[in-house]
N, C-alpha and C positions, 0 to 999 in steps of 0.2 A: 633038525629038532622036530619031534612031531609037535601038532598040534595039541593044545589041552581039549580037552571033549568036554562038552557041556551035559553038566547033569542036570536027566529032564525034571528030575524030582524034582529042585531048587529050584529051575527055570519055571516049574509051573507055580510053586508056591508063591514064587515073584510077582507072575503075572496076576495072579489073584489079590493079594497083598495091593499091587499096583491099582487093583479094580473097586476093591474094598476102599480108598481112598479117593479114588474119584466118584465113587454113590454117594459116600460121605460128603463131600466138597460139594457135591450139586445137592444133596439133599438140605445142607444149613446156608447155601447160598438162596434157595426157592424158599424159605421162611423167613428172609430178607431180616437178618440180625444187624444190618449196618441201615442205618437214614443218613443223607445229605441233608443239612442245615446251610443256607444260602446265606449272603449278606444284607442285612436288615431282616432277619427273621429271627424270632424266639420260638421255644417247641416247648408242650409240654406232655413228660411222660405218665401216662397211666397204665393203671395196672387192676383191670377188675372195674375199672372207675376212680379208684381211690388216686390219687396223684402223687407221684413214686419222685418225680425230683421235674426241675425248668432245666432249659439249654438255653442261653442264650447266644453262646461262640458260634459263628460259623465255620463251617467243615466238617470230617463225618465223622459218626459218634455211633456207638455200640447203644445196643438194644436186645432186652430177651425176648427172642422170638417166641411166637403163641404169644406170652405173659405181658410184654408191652407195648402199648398202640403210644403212635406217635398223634400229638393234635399241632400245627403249626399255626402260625400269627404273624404279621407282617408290627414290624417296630417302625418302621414307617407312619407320618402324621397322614391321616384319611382326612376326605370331607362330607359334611353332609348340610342337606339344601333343605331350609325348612319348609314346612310347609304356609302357603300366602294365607294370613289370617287379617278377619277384621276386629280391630279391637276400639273399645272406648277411654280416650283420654281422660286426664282431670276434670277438661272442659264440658264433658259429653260430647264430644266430635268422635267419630269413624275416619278411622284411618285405617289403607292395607297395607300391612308392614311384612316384607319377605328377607329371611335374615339366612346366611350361611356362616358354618362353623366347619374348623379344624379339629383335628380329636388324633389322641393316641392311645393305645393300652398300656398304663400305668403300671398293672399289679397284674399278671397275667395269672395269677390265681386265683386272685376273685373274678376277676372277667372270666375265666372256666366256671367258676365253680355256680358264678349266678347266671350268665348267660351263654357260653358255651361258644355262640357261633356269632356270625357278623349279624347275619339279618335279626337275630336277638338284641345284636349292641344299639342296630343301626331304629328298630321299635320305640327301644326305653329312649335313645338318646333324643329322639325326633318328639317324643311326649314330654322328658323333661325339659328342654329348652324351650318350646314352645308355647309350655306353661308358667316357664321363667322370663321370656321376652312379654307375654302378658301381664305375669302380673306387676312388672316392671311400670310397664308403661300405660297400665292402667290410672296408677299412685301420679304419674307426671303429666307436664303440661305438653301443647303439642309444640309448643316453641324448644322445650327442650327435648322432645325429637326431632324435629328436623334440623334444628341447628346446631353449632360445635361450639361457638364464641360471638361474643359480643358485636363483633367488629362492623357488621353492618350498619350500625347506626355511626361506625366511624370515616365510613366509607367516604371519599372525597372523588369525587366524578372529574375527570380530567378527559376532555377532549380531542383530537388531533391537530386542533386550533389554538389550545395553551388557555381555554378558558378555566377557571375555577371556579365552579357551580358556589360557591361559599364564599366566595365574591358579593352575592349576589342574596338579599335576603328572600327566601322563597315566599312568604309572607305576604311582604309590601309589591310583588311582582302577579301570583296569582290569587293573593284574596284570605288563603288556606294556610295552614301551619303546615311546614317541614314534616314526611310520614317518618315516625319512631315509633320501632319496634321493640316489643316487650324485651327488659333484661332476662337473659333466663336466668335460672337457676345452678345447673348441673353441665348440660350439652348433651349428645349425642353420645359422643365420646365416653363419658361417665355415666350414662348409661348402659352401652356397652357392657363397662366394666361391671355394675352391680349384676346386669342379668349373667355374667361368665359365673360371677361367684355364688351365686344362688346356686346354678345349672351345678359345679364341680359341687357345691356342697350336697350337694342328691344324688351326684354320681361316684361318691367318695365308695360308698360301697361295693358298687360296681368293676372298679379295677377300671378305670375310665378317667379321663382326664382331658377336659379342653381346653384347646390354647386360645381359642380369640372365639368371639360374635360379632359379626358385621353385618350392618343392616343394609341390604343388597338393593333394596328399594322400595319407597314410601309413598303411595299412595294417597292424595283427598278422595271424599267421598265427594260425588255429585255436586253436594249444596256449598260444599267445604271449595272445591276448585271455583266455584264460581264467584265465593267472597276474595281467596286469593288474588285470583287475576284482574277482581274491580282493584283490589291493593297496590299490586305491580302495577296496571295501567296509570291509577291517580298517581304514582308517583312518578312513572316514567313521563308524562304529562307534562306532571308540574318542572321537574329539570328541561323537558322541552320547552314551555312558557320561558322558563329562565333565559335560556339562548335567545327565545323570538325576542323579547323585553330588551335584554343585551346588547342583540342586532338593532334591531329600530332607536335605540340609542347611539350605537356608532354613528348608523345612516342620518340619525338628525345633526350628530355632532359634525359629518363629515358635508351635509348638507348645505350647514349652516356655512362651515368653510369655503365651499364652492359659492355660498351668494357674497359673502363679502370680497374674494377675490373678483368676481364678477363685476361686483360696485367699483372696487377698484382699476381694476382695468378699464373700466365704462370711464371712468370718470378723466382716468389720464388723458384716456382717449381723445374725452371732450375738451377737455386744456389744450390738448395739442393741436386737433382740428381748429379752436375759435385763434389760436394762437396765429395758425397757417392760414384760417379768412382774413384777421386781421391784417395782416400783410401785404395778403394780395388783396386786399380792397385799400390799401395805401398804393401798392403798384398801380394798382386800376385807375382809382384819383390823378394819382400823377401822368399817367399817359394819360387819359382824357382831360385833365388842364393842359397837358404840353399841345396836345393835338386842337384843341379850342384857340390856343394862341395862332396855331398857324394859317386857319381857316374857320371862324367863326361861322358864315353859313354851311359849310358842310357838315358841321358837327352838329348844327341843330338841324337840319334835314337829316343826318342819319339819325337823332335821335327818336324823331319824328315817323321812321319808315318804324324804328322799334315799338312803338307806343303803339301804330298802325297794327301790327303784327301783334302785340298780347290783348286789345282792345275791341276792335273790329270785329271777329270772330262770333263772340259773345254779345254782341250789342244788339238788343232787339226793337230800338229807337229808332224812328225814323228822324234824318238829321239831314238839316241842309243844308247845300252843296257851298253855301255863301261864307258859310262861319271860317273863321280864321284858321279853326282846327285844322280844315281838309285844303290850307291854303298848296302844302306841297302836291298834290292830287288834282286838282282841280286850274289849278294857276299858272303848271307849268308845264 
C-alpha cells in the first residue's frame, strides 16, 4: 500500500490554527481572569470602584480581566493594642489603663466602602476604643476598676499552720478595726462589657465588629501607689500582729503547763526524798543505839572526834586545854 501524503496546504493551516490558539491562551492567561481565594479569606469585586459582588468560598473564581480588581480581607479575628492612656476616675485619681481587643470584619462592604484598607481599620478602631475605655472609666470609681467581685472583704487567711485569722478578733489584738474595702458597684468585668458596646455601637458603620476589651494593665499614679501600699502593708501587719498575739498565747498557755508540771514533779520529788531521810535516820538511830549498847565509851569518843572535826576548824576562841571538852585530846 503506499503511503497517504500529506497535504501541505492543511498541514499549514493547522499549524497556524494550532498558533492562533496558543496567543490566545497566553494572552487571557497574562490578564489573569482567574484569582485564588484561600481559606479564611473573603474578596471583594470592583469594577471602576463601584462594587460588582463579595466572595466569600474558598478556591478560584472567575474574574473580567481589565474590568475587575480583586480587594481581599482576612475573616480571621485580628488584634489591636491600645494605646497606654492616663485617665481620671470618679474619685479624681490617675490611673494608666492599657487595654487590648479582638476585631473582625463584620460587613466587608462597608468596611470597603468607609475604610478600604487595614491601616484605615486599625486608625478609627484605635480612636474609637480609646475614647470608649475613657469615657467609661471616667463615670466610675477606681474600685470598680481594678476589681471583679466582692470577695476580698470575704477573704479568710489560712496559714500552713491551720490558723484561722477570724479566729482571732483583729480589733482586740492590734488596737485597729479589720481593713474593708469599698463594695463596688459594677467590677472590671462590666466594665469591660459597657466600653465593647459603646466601641461596636460607633463602629456599626464601619463593617467592624469587636468581640472582647481587656484591660491588659492598670497602672497608680505616683501618689495613688504610695496610698495603696500604706493599705496592703496596715493590713498585711495587722494579720501578722494576729499570729504574734496567737503565738504568745500558746507560749503562755504552754508555759504555764511546763511550771505546774515542774511544781509537780518538784514536789513528788520532795515526798519521796524526806520519805527516804526518814528512814534512814531511823536506820541511823538504830545502829547508833545498837552500837552505844555495846561500847558506850567508844561511841562517845567517836562522837567526840566528830564535833572535833565540824567545830575546831572555825573556832577563833582561844580555849583551855583543862575543859572537859578537849578531855579526848588532851587526856589520853
Amino acid at each position: 500500500m503506499r503511503a497517504s501524503k500529506i497535504d501541505p496546504v492543511k498541514a499549514k493551516k493547522t499549524v497556524r490554527f494550532g498558533a492562533v490558539v496558543v496567543f490566545i491562551l497566553i494572552l487571557v492567561l497574562s490578564v489573569k481572569p482567574f484569582y485564588v481565594l484561600h481559606e479564611g479569606q473573603t474578596a471583594i469585586i470592583t469594577q471602576f470602584g463601584e462594587i460588582v459582588k463579595t466572595e466569600t468560598d474558598a478556591g478560584l473564581h472567575f474574574k473580567m480581566p481589565l474590568l475587575h480588581q480583586v480587594h481581599r480581607y482576612t475573616a480571621k479575628l485580628l488584634r489591636i493594642d491600645g494605646d497606654p492612656q492616663k485617665i481620671l476616675t470618679k474619685e479624681k485619681q490617675f490611673i494608666e489603663v492599657n487595654t487590648t481587643s479582638r476585631w473582625r470584619i463584620s460587613d466587608i462592604r462597608k468596611f470597603y466602602q468607609s475604610l478600604v484598607t487595614y491601616e484605615g481599620a486599625y486608625s478609627r478602631l484605635s480612636d474609637i476604643i480609646d475614647s470608649s475605655v475613657r469615657d467609661i472609666i471616667t463615670v466610675n470609681s477606681l474600685d470598680d476598676v481594678v476589681r471583679t467581685t466582692n470577695s476580698i472583704n470575704e477573704t479568710v487567711h489560712q496559714e500552713q499552720f491551720g490558723l484561722n485569722t477570724d479566729d482571732v478578733k483583729l480589733e482586740e489584738v492590734t488596737g485597729s478595726e479589720k481593713v474593708v474595702y469599698a463594695a463596688i458597684e459594677k467590677g472590671r468585668d462590666v466594665l469591660a462589657a459597657e466600653i465593647l458596646k459603646k466601641a461596636n455601637m460607633q463602629l456599626e458603620d464601619f463593617g467592624i465588629e469587636v468581640i472582647d476589651v481587656i484591660f491588659k494593665e492598670i497602672k497608680y499614679s505616683d501618689e495613688l501607689q504610695v496610698s495603696v501600699y500604706n493599705r496592703m502593708i496596715k493590713e498585711r501587719n495587722q494579720i501578722a500582729q494576729t499570729f504574734r498575739s496567737t503565738g504568745e498565747g500558746k507560749k503562755a498557755e504552754w508555759l504555764g503547763k511546763l511550771e505546774n508540771e515542774k511544781k509537780s514533779i518538784l514536789s513528788k520529788a520532795y515526798s519521796e526524798s524526806e520519805k527516804i531521810k526518814g528512814t534512814a535516820d531511823a536506820q541511823a538511830t538504830a545502829i547508833y543505839a545498837a552500837s552505844y549498847g555495846k561500847s558506850p565509851e567508844f561511841y562517845s569518843f567517836w562522837k567526840s572526834l566528830e564535833v572535833y572535826q565540824n567545830a575546831l576548824p572555825d573556832t577563833e576562841k582561844i580555849l583551855s586545854t583543862d575543859m572537859e571538852y578537849f578531855q579526848y585530846l588532851y587526856k589520853h
